[in-house]
C-alpha positions in Angstrom: 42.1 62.9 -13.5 45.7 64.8 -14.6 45.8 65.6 -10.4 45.1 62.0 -9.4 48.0 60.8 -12.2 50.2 63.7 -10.6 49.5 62.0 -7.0 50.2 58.5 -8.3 53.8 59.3 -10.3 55.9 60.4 -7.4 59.0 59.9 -5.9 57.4 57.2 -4.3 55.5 55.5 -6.7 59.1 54.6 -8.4 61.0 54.0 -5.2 58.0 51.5 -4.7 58.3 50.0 -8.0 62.2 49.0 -7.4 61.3 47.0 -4.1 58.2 45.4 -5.8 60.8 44.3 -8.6 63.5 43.4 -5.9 62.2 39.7 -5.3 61.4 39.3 -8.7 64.4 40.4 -10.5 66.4 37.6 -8.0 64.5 34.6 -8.3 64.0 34.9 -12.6 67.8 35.2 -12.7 68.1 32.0 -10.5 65.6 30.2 -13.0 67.9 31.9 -15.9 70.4 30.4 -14.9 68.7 26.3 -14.3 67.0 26.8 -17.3 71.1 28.0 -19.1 72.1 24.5 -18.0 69.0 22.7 -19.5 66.9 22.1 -16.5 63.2 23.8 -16.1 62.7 24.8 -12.3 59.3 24.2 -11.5 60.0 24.2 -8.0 60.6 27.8 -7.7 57.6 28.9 -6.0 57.9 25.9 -3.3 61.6 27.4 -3.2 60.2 30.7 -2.1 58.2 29.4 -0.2 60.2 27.3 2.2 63.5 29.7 1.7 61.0 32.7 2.9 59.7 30.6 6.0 63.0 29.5 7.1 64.5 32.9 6.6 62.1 34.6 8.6 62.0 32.0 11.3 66.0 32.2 12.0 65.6 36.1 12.0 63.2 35.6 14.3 65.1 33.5 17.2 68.3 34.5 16.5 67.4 38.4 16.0 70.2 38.4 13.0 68.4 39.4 9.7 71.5 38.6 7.8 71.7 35.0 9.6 67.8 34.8 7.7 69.1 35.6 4.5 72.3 32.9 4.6 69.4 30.5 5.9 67.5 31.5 3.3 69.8 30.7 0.5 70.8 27.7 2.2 67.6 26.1 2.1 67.0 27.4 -2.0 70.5 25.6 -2.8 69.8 22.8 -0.6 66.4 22.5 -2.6 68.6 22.5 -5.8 70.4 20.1 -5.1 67.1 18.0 -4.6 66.3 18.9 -8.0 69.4 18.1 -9.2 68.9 14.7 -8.1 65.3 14.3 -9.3 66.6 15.6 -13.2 70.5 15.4 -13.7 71.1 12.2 -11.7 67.5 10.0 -11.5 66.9 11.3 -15.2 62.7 11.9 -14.3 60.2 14.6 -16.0 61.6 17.8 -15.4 58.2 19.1 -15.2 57.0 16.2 -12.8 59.8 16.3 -10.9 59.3 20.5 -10.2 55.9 20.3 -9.4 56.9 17.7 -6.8 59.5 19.8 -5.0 57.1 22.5 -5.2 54.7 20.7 -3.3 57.3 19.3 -0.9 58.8 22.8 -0.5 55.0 24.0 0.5 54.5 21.4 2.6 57.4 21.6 4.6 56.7 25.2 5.2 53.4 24.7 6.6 54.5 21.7 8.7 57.6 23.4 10.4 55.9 27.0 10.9 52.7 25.3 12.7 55.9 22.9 14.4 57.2 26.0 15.5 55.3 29.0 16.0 51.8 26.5 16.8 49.0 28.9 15.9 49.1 32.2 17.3 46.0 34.4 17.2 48.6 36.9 15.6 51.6 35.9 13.9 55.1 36.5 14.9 56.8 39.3 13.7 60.3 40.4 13.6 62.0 43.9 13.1 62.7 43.9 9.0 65.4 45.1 7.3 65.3 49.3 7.0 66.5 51.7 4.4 69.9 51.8 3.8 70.5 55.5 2.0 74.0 55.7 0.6 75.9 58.9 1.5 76.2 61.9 -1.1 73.8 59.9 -3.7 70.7 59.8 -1.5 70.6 63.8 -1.7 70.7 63.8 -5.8 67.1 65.1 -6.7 64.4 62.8 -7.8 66.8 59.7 -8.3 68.5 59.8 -5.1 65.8 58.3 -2.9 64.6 56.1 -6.2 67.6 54.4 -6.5 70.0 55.8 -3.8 68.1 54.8 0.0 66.7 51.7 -0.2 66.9 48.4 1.5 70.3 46.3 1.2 68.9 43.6 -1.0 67.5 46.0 -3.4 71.1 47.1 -4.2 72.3 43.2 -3.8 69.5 42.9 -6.6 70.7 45.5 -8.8 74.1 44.6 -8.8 73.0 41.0 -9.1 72.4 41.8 -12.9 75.2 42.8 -14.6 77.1 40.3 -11.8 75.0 37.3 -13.7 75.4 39.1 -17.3 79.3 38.6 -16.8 79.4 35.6 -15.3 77.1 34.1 -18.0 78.7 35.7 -21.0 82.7 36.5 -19.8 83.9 33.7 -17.9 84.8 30.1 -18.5 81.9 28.5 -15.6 79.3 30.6 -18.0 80.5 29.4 -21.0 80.2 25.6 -20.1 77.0 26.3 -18.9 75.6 27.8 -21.8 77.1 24.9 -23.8 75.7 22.3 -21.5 72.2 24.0 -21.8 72.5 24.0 -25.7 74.1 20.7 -26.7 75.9 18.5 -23.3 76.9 15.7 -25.4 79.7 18.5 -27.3 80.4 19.9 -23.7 81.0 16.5 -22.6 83.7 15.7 -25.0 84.8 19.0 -24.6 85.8 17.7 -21.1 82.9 19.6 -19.0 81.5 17.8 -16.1 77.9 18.4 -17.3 75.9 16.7 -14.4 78.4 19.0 -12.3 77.8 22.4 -14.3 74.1 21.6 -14.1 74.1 20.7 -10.1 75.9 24.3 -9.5 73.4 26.0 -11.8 70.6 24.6 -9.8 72.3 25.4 -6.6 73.1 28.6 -7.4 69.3 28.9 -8.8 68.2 27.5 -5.4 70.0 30.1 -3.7 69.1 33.3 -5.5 65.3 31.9 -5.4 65.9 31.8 -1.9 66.9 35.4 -1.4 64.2 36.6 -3.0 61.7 35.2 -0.6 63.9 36.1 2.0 63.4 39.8 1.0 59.2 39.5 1.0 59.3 37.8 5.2 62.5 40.5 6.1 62.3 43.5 4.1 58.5 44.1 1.8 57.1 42.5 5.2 58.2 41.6 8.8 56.1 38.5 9.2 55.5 35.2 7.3 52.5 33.8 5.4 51.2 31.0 3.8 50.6 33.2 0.9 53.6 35.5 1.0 54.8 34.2 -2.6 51.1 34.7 -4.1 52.4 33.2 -7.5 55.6 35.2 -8.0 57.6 31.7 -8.8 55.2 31.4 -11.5 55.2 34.6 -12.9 59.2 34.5 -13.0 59.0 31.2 -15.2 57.4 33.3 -17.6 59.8 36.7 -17.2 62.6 33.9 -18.4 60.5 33.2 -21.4 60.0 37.5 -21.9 63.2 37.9 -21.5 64.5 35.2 -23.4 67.4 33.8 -21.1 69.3 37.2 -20.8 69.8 38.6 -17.3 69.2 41.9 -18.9 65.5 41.5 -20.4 64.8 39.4 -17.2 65.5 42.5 -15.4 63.6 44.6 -17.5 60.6 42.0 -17.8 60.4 41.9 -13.9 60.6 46.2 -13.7 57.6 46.0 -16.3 55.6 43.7 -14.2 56.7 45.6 -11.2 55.3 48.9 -12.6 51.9 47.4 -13.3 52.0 45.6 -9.9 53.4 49.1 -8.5 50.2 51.1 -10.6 47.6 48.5 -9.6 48.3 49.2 -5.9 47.4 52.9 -6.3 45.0 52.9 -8.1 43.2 51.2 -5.7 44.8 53.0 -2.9 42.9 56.4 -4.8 39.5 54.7 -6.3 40.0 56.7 -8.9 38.8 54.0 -11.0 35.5 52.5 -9.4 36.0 48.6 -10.3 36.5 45.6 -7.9 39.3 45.4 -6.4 40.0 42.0 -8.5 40.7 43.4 -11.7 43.5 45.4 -10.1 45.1 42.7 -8.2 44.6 40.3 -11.6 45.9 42.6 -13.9 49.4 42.6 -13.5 49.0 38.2 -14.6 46.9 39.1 -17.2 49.2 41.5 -18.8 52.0 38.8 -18.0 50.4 36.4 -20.4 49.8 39.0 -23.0 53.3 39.9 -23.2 54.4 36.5 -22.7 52.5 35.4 -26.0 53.6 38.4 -28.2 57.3 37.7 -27.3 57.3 33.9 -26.8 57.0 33.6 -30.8 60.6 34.7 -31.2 62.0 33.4 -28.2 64.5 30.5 -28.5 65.1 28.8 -25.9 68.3 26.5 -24.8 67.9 23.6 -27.1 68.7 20.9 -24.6 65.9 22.3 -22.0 64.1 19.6 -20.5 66.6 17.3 -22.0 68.1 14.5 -19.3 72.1 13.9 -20.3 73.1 10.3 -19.9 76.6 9.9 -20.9 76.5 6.1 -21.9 73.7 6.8 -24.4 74.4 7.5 -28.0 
């Protein structure tokens, strides 16, 4: 047993655990930050979704992987901006309204990929993004190719955290967003645009949502499929909740799920452990909601989440 833990814990294992994390670590800061401004995301998986489909699908004709990415994040702010519509100015159910542009989202990916790729006995593929090893830091032992030659968007992950931690916590635009999440009528006769603060928090949500599917069609994989997200959205909804609106437990709630995600995998790659295959792949969820209800009794949340702003009401 010690030998088949020696073959799983390798270089690897953790170099495989930062690219698992990659998508995740992108798309809970984007709902971090909707959710900062007062407004719960459903719609992130759809986001995914569609962002990933029309990501891949640019790659794919015009050969640019970085085009697939912009086109990504395009559609993921575009979607915000739907969202925005449905909650800051229409006023409806966050939570209808999410599960709606979810549902859009999904359906528009399946309409315009079977629109434009019909339906090939093998699905297109395209040449994904490769290892990017930074000079001199790629040859350190053991953390060099952990943390020092992987893909682009890995780093643009990384770097996204303490990015977001500053711009939340050290700069004015964070600072009315935080107020506008907690209490928007004080913001608003502070003089912040609060239907503004909360349509750039959803776009900017949108878009980060969008480059994390980006990096499962051009970078985990090289191809699209209808179940490319498998339920990541969902499970970064609750990595918010884990990590209780700071960029910084986000991060670490998606590297925990990514190391169970990460262990799963090879532990069925050995069958060291003879069980179905099932209660590996379901184990990293059912952690998820174990952790989620030991640290969900302390978390406090934005207090005007879920809460529509209408200025002529008092």
């Amino acid at each position: 047993m010690d030998e088949i833990w020696g073959q799983i814990f390798q270089i690897g294992f953790f170099a495989a655990l930062l690219r698992i994390a990659t998508p995740l670590i992108l798309a809970s800061l984007g709902e971090m930050f909707a959710e900062r401004a007062g407004v719960l995301n459903l719609g992130i998986e759809g986001i995914m979704l569609l962002s990933a489909m029309t990501g891949f699908s640019t790659a794919y004709f015009t050969g640019s992987l970085w085009l697939g990415l912009a086109a990504a994040m395009a559609t993921g702010a575009a979607m915000g901006v739907l969202m925005g519509v449905l909650t800051v100015t229409l006023g409806l159910s966050q939570h209808v309204s999410g599960i709606g542009v979810t549902m859009l989202c999904t359906g528009f990916a399946f309409f315009f990929y079977r629109l434009i790729f019909g339906q090939p006995g093998t699905p297109p593929a395209i040449t994904a993004f490769t290892t990017v090893p930074l000079p001199l830091l790629s040859d350190l032992p053991f953390i060099g190719p952990v943390l020092f030659d992987q893909f682009a968007l890995v780093y643009l992950a990384l770097v996204a955290v303490p990015v977001a931690a500053f711009v939340l916590y050290r700069t004015p635009w964070g600072l009315s967003l935080r107020a506008v999440g907690e209490n928007p009528r004080a913001a608003d006769s502070a003089g912040i645009g609060v239907a503004a603060t909360r349509y750039q928090a959803l776009m900017l949500s949108g878009a980060l949502m969008g480059a994390a599917g980006a990096f499962l069609t051009m970078a985990q994989f090289n191809a699209f499929t209808f179940g490319v997200i498998s339920g990541r959205g969902w499970v970064c909804i609750a990595l918010v909740v884990f990590g209780q609106w700071s960029p910084w437990k986000c991060a670490l709630g998606a590297l925990v799920f990514a190391l169970i995600d990460t262990l799963q995998l090879r532990l069925q790659a050995s069958n060291a452990i003879d069980v179905p295959y099932q209660v590996f792949l379901m184990l990293p969820f059912v952690l998820t909601i174990v952790a989620m209800a030991l640290v969900s009794r302390n978390a406090r949340a934005p207090a005007a989440l879920l809460t529509p702003f209408r200025k002529e009401e008092r």
